[in-house]
C-alpha positions as CSV (number, residue, x, y, z in Angstrom):
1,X,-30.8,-7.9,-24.0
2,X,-28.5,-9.6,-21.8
3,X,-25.9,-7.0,-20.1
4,X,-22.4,-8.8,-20.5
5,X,-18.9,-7.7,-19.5
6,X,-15.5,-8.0,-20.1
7,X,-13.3,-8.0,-17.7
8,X,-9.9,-8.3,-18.8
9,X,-6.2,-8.6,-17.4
10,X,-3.5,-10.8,-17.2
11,X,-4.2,-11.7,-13.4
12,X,-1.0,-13.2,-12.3
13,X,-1.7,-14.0,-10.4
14,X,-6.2,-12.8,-9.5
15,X,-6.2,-10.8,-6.1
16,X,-8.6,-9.7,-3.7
17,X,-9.0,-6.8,-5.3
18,X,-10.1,-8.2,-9.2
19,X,-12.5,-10.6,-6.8
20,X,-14.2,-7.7,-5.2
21,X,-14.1,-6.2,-8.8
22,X,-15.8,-9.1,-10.1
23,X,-18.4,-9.8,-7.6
24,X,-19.3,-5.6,-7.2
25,X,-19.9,-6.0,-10.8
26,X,-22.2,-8.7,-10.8
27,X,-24.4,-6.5,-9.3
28,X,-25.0,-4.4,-13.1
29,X,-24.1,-6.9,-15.6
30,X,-26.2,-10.4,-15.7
31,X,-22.7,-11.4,-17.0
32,X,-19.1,-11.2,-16.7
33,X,-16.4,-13.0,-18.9
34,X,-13.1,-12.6,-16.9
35,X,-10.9,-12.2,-20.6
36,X,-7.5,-13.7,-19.2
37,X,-4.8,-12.2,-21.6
38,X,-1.5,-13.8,-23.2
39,X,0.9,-11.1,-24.6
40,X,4.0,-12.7,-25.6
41,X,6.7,-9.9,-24.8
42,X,5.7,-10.5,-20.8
43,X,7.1,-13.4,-19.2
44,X,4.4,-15.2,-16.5
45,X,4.7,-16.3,-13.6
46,X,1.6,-18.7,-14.0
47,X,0.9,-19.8,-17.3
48,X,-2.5,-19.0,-19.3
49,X,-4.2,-22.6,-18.4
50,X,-3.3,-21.7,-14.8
51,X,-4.4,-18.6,-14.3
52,X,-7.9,-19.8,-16.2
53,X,-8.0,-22.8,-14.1
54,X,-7.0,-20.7,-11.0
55,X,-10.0,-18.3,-11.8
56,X,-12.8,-20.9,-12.4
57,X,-12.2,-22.7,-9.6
58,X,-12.8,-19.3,-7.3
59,X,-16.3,-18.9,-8.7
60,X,-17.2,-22.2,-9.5
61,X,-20.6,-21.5,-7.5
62,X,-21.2,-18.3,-9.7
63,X,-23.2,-19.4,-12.8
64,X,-22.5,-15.5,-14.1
65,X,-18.8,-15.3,-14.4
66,X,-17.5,-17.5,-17.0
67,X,-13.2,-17.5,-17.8
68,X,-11.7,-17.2,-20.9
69,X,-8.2,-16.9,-22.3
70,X,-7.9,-14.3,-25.1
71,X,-4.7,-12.8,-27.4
72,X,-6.6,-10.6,-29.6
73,X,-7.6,-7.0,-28.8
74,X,-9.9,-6.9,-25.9
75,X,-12.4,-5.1,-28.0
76,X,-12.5,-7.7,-30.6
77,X,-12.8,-10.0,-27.9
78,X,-15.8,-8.3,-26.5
79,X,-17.2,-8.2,-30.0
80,X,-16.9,-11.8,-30.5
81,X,-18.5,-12.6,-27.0
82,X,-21.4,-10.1,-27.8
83,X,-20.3,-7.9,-25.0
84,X,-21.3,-4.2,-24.7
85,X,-19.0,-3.1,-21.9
86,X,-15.6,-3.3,-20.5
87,X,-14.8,-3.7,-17.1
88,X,-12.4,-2.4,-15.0
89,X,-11.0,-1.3,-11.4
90,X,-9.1,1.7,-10.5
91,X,-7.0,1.8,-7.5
92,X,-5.3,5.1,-8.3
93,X,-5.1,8.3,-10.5
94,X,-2.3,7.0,-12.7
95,X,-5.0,4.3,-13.2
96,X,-7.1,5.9,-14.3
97,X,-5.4,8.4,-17.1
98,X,-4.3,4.8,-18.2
99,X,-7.6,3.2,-18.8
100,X,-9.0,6.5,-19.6
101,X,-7.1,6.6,-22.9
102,X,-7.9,3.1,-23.5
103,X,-11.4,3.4,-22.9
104,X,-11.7,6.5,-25.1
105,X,-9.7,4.5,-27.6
106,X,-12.0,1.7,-27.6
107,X,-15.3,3.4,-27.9
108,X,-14.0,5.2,-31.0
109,X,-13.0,2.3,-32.2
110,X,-16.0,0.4,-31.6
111,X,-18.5,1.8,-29.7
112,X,-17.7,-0.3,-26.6
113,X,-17.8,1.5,-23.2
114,X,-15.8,0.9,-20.3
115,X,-17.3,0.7,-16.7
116,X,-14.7,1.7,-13.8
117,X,-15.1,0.7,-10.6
118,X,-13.0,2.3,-7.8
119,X,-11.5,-0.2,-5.9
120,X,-12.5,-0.5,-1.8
121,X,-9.6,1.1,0.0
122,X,-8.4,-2.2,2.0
123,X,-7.7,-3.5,-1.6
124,X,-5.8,-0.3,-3.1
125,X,-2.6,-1.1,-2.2
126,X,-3.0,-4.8,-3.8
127,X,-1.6,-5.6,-7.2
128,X,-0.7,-8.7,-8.9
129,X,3.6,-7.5,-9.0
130,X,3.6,-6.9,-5.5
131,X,1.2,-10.0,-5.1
132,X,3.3,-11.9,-7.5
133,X,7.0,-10.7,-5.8
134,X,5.8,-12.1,-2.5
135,X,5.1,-14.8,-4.5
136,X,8.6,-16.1,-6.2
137,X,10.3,-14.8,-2.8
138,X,8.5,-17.1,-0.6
139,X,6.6,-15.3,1.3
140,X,2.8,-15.5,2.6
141,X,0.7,-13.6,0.0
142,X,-2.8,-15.5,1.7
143,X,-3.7,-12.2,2.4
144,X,-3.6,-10.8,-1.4
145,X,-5.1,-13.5,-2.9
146,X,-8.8,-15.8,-2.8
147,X,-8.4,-18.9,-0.7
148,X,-9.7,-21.4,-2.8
149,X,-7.0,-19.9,-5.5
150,X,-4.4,-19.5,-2.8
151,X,-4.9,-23.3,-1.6
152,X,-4.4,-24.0,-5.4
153,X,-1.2,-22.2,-5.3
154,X,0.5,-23.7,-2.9
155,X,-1.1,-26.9,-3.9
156,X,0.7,-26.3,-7.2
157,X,4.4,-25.6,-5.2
158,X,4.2,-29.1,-3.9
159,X,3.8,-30.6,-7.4
């Protein structure tokens, strides 16, 4: 049986730290779906088709991550994609009561189980609302975020 993940967030915009996520992971799933969510009380700062299009083009060369938008539950999402575990990194302690009760939640309601990964301590500080303040204030985020979807970025600002 193949060993796929979910790894699910709203990424906006993807960081260094959901790449090192991603790629850590590909070392104990032979797949990961990178679930990009849409939940429509938050307002974006990239839309949905960006943020997917963003993604792909980062690991384009990775035939084991594929990118997806989803809106449902990420469980059902899983579910649909045949999926048998959630992914997710953890930078802090707050992070982790948060996706505790979410993981917990999940397996009960599906048997589902959620992998954490800690995240590398260069990345803790990184988050996509700092990421994404630097962002719409101007200012050089190329440290924060993948080059190929930083070049896109700014590619994007002069369109």
């Amino acid at each position: 049986m193949e060993r796929i993940a979910i790894f699910p967030g709203s990424f906006d915009p993807f960081t260094i730290g959901h790449e090192n996520i991603v790629t850590r992971g590909l070392k104990l799933f032979d797949q990961i779906i990178i679930a990009v969510g849409h939940n429509t009380s938050k307002h974006y700062y990239f839309s949905v088709s960006d943020r997917v299009d963003f993604i792909k083009a980062q690991f384009a060369k990775e035939p084991r991550v594929c990118v997806e938008p989803y809106e449902s539950l990420t469980v059902d999402f899983a579910i649909e994609k045949n999926a048998h575990s959630i992914l997710r990194g953890i930078r802090t302690a707050a992070d982790f009561e948060y996706e505790r009760a979410i993981a917990q939640v999940n397996r009960l309601m599906t048997n589902i189980d959620s992998v954490f990964l800690l995240t590398t301590p260069e990345h803790t500080p990184v988050n996509s609302s700092i990421v994404r303040d630097i962002l719409k204030h101007g200012g050089d985020a190329s440290k924060f975020i993948p080059d190929t979807i930083y070049q896109l970025i700014e590619a994007k600002k002069q369109t």
